[in-house]
C-alpha positions in Angstrom: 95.2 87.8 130.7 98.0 85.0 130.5 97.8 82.6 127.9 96.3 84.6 125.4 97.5 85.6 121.9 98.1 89.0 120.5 95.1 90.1 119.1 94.9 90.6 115.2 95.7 94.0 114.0 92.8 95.7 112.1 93.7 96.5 108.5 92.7 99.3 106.6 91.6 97.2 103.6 90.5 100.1 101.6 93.6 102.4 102.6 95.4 99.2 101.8 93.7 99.0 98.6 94.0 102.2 97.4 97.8 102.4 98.1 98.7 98.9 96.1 96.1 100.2 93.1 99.1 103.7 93.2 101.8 101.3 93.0 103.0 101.3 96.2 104.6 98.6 97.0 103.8 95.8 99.4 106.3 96.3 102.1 105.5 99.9 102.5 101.7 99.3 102.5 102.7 96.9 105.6 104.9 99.8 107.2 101.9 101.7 106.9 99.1 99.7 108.6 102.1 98.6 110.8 101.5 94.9 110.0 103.3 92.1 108.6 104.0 91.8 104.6 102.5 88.8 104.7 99.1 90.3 105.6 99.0 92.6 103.2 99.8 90.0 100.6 97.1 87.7 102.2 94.3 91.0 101.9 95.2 92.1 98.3 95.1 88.4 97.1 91.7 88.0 98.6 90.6 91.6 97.3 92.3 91.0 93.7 89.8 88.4 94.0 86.9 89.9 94.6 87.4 93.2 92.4 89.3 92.2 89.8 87.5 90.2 86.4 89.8 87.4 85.0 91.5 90.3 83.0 92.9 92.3 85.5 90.6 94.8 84.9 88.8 96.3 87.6 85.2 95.4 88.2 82.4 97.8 87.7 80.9 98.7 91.2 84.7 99.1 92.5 85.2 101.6 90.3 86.6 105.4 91.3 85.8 107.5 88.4 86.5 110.3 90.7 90.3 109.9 91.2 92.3 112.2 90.5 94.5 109.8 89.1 92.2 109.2 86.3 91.9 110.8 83.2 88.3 109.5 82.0 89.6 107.1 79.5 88.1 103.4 79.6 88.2 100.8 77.5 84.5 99.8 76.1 84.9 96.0 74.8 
């Protein structure tokens, strides 16, 4: 069809997610969902946002206690 624009990429928010809360860094996230840095940037803003509290820490219902990556230690306030 002429005239039309590219069509948005779906991103793998939670992939997307899940990589940036390793450490990876942005610009490999975006080489990973094959998208531009700027999305990525755009999506983990937004979903800081959401699942983050005010201290950086991460909300309750986003949670993973099941990660391998962590070792059952949290902070009760």
């Amino acid at each position: 069809r002429p005239g039309r624009k590219p069509g948005r990429k779906k991103i793998d928010a939670e992939l997307a997610w899940r990589l940036y809360m390793q450490g990876v860094k942005v610009l490999d996230i975006a080489k990973e969902c094959d998208v531009q840095p700027s999305s990525i940037h755009t999506l983990l803003s937004k979903m800081r946002k959401e699942r983050l509290d005010e201290n950086g820490k991460i909300k309750e219902e986003y949670r993973e206690d099941e990660d391998e990556g962590f070792d059952g230690v949290s902070e009760t306030v």
